[in-house]
C-alpha positions in Angstrom: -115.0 35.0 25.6 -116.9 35.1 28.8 -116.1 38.7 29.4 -117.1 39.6 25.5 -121.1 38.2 26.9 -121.1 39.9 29.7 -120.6 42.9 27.8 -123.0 42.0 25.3 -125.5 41.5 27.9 -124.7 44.5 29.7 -125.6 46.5 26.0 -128.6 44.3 25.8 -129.8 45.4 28.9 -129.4 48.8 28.6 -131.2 49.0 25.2 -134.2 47.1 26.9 -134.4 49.4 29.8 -134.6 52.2 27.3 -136.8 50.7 24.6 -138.8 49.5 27.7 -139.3 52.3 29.4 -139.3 55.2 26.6 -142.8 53.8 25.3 -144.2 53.4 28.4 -143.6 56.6 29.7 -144.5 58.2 26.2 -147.8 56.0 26.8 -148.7 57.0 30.1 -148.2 60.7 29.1 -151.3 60.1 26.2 -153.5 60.2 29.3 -151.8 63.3 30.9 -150.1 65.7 28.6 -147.3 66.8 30.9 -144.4 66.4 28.1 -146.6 67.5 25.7 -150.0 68.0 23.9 -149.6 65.3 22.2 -152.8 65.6 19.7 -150.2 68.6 17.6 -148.6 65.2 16.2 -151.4 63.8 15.0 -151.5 63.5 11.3 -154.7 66.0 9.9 -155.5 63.6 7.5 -155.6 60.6 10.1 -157.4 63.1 11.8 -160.3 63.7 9.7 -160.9 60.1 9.0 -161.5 59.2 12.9 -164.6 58.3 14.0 -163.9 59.7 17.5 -161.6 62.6 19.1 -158.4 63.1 18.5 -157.8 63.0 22.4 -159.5 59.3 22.6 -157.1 58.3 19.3 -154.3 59.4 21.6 -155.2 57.7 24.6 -154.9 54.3 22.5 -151.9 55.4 21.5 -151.3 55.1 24.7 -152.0 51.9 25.7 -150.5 50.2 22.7 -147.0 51.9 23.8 -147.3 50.5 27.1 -148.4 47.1 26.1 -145.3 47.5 23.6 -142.7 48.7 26.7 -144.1 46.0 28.4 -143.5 43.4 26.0 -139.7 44.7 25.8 -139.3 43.8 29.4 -141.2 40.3 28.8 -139.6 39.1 25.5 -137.0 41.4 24.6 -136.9 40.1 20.8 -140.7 40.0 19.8 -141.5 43.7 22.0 -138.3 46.0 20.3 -139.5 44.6 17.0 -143.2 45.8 17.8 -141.3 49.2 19.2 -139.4 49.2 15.8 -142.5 49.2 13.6 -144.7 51.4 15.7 -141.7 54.1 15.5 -141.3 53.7 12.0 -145.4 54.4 11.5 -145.5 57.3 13.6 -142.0 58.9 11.7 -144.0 58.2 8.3 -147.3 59.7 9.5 -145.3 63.1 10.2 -143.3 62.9 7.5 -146.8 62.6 5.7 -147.9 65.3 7.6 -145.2 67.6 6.4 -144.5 68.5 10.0 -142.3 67.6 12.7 -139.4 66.5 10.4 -137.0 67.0 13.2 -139.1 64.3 15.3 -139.6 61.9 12.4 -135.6 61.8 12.1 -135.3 61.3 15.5 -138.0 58.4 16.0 -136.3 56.7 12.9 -132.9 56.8 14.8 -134.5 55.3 17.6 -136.6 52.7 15.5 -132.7 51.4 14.4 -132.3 51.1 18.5 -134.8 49.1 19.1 -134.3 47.2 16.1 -130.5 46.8 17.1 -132.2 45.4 20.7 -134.0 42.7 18.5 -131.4 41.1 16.4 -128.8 41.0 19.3 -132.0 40.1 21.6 -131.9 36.9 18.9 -128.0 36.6 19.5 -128.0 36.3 23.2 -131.1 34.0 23.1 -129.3 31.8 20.7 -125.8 31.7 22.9 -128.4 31.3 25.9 -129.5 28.0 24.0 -125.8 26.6 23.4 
């Protein structure tokens, strides 16, 4: 049984590494555009309706996916279930977009990892507890 949590933990672990590190990285690039120009995923519509640049709505983009990484490394449970919802928003914005199915699909599939790193987040804390 011992050897069975270990492994669960080691799985845990590697999801938060992952789930932690993905947004952060993904945030800290808002500010840079080295992976990409990140404003070509921006919804038109959302667009329009901004008050502000596209660039600045990017940038606190940013920030909330670091806070969110962040939070992953700090509570595990609460931050992939943040990570979850803010990948599911972003898939539906492109898929709203009618662009970037290929990266919708993909942040959805991710959005199951993170929300697989909450509910077994919820298991180890529980066996933690016992």
């Amino acid at each position: 049984m011992e050897d069975q949590t270990k492994k669960v933990k080691d799985i845990q672990t590697l999801l938060k590494f992952t789930y932690g590190l993905i947004p952060i990285v993904a945030g800290a690039d808002k500010f840079t555009d080295l992976l990409t120009d990140w404003e070509h995923y921006l919804n038109p519509s959302l667009k329009a309706m901004l008050p502000f640049d596209g660039h600045i709505f990017m940038m606190i983009v940013g920030v909330i996916e670091i806070v969110a990484g962040v939070l992953v490394f700090l509570n595990p449970q609460k931050g992939a279930y943040l990570v979850c919802a803010w990948l599911v928003l972003i898939a539906l914005s492109l898929l709203t977009s009618g662009n970037y199915f290929d990266v919708a699909v993909r942040d959805l599939a991710m959005a199951i990892g993170a929300f697989t790193l909450a509910k077994l987040s919820t298991i180890t804390n529980l066996k933690s507890a016992i």
